[in-house]
C-alpha positions, 0 to 999 in steps of 0.5 A: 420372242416368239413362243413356239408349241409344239405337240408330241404325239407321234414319233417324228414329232417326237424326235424333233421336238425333243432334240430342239427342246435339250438344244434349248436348254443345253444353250441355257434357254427355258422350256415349258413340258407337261409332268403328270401334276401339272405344266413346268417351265425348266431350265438347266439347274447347274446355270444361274444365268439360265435358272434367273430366266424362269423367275423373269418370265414368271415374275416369281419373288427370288426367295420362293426356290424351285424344285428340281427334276431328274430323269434317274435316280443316280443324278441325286447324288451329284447335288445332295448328300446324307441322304436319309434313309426314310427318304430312299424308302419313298424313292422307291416306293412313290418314284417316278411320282408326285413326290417331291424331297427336301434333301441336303444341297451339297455345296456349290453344286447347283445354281444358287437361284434354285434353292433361294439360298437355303442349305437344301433342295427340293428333288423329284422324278415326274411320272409324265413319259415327255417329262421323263423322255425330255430328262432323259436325253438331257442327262442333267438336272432341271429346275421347274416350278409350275409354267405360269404367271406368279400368283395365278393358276398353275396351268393343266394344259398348254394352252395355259401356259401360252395364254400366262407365257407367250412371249416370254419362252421360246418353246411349250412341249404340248403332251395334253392335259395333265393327269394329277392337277395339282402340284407335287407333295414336298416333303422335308427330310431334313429335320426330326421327323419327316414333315409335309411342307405342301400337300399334293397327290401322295397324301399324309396317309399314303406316306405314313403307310410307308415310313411311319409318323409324318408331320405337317408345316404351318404356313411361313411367316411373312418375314420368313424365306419359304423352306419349298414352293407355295409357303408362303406367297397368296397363289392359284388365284383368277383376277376375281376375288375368292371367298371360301364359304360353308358347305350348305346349299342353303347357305351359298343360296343366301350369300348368292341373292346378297351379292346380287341385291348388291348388283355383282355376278357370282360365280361357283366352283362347286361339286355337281350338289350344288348346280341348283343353286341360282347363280351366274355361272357355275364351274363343275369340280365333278361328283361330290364324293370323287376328290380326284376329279375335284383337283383335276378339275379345280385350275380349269375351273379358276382359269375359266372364271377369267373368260367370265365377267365374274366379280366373286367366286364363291367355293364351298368347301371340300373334305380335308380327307385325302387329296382334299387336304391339297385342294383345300391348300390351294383354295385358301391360298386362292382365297388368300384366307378370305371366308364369305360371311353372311 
């Protein structure tokens, strides 16, 4: 299959781009579009057959569901019902946004694949104006996890997506780089109290300002089937190995000279405080205090660490305030809990 990219940049490109991109999907094919979190890779939601082509091309285990996009608000109501009012209160107010609910699945109404069984489903309304414009022409539900190989970085920018895909879909609508970085916040309205399933962009604080107390999920048990994306399997991760270390310069200097004594090339994704330190290559996640830079910046920095000969990649760790509970989440992910001791 040959995989075509094809920029939307201009209202020509655009017309055509997008009428090929809904012929795609309306024939039951996946296309890669930009949201404003990160690349995901479509299809139409209501067709197993098509929705089983995403977790072909990404190689995703068939019990990690998949969240679905709609491009107005009245599609909800045609998958999902008793719909509780804290999660209409976030509709309104995060909507179009990196949010992403755990609502009830009415029966039979989407393709079994898309929500790997379970009784509920996972709902959002990207922010990206081509994600938007695609689902609006479309006029049908989406389902789209991120457009990248299981288990390795999401992808930023479509160049990404083609290095992970190329091959394997027909069509990558290139809208640039994306905004966020990361992948959208879920959040479960199913049980007692609302409770964040994965961090992303609309933080704890945010949410808690809005519709009062918000609980937090552990990580799913291995034996568990994952209640939403990135639950339970290791993802984000480059082919290196990433260790978390302690946040000292002192300290990554100390386990960069042991990892050369035993003749390995190290790499650190750090804040700009750590560019002293004497190392074989060094991936910037911006100023120390701007958490929004940091996880824009984090999947370029874990995807340019394959363009290296790196062995090891050590990421000192960042503040848990914020956003930087959602990059944290990524890292110990790409980290699989693995921790560098000296």
């Amino acid at each position: 299959m040959k995989t075509i990219i094809s920029i939307v940049d201009n209202l020509s490109a655009d017309k055509f781009s997008y009428a090929q991109a809904v012929d795609l999907l309306t024939n039951g094919e996946v296309v890669a579009f930009p949201t404003e979190t990160v690349y995901g890779l479509g299809a139409i939601a209501t067709s197993e057959v098509a929705v089983a082509k995403i977790f072909e091309a990404k190689g995703r285990p068939q019990d990690n569901p998949l969240i679905v996009h709609i491009g107005s608000k009245e599609e909800i109501k045609e998958f999902t019902h008793d719909i509780p009012k804290l999660a209409e209160v976030c509709m309104e107010t995060f909507w179009p946004g990196p949010l992403t609910l755990i609502l009830p699945l009415k029966a039979g109404s989407l393709a079994e694949n898309v929500s790997a069984g379970l009784p509920t489903v996972g709902v959002r309304m990207p922010e990206h104006p081509v994600a938007l414009e695609l689902l609006k022409q479309l006029k049908q539900p989406v389902a789209a996890p991120s457009a990248n190989k299981s288990g390795k970085p999401s992808p930023t920018k479509a160049a990404h997506v083609y290095h992970d895909l190329n091959g394997k879909i027909p069509l990558i609508l290139d809208g640039g780089t994306t905004g966020i970085g990361l992948e959208s916040t879920v959040i479960d309205f199913v049980g007692e109290i609302p409770t964040i399933l994965r961090p992303g962009g609309i933080t704890k604080e945010m949410l808690e300002k809005v519709i009062g107390p918000v609980g937090e999920a552990k990580p799913t048990d291995h034996e568990e089937a994952p209640r939403a994306p990135g639950m339970k399997y290791a993802h984000y991760a480059p082919d290196s190995p990433v260790f978390l270390i302690e946040a000292s310069i002192q300290k990554v200097q100390e386990a960069v000279e042991k990892i050369h004594n035993e003749q390995k090339k190290v790499a650190i994704i750090a804040s700009d405080s750590f560019n002293q330190v004497q190392v074989d290559y060094f991936f910037s996640l911006g100023n120390e205090n701007q958490l929004d830079d940091a996880a824009h910046l984090l999947y370029q920095a874990l995807r340019d660490c394959d363009e290296t000969d790196v062995e090891i990649i050590l990421v000192p760790v960042l503040s848990k305030k914020g956003v930087g509970r959602a990059i944290m989440n990524r890292l110990e992910k790409a980290a699989n809990g693995n921790w560098f001791r000296n």
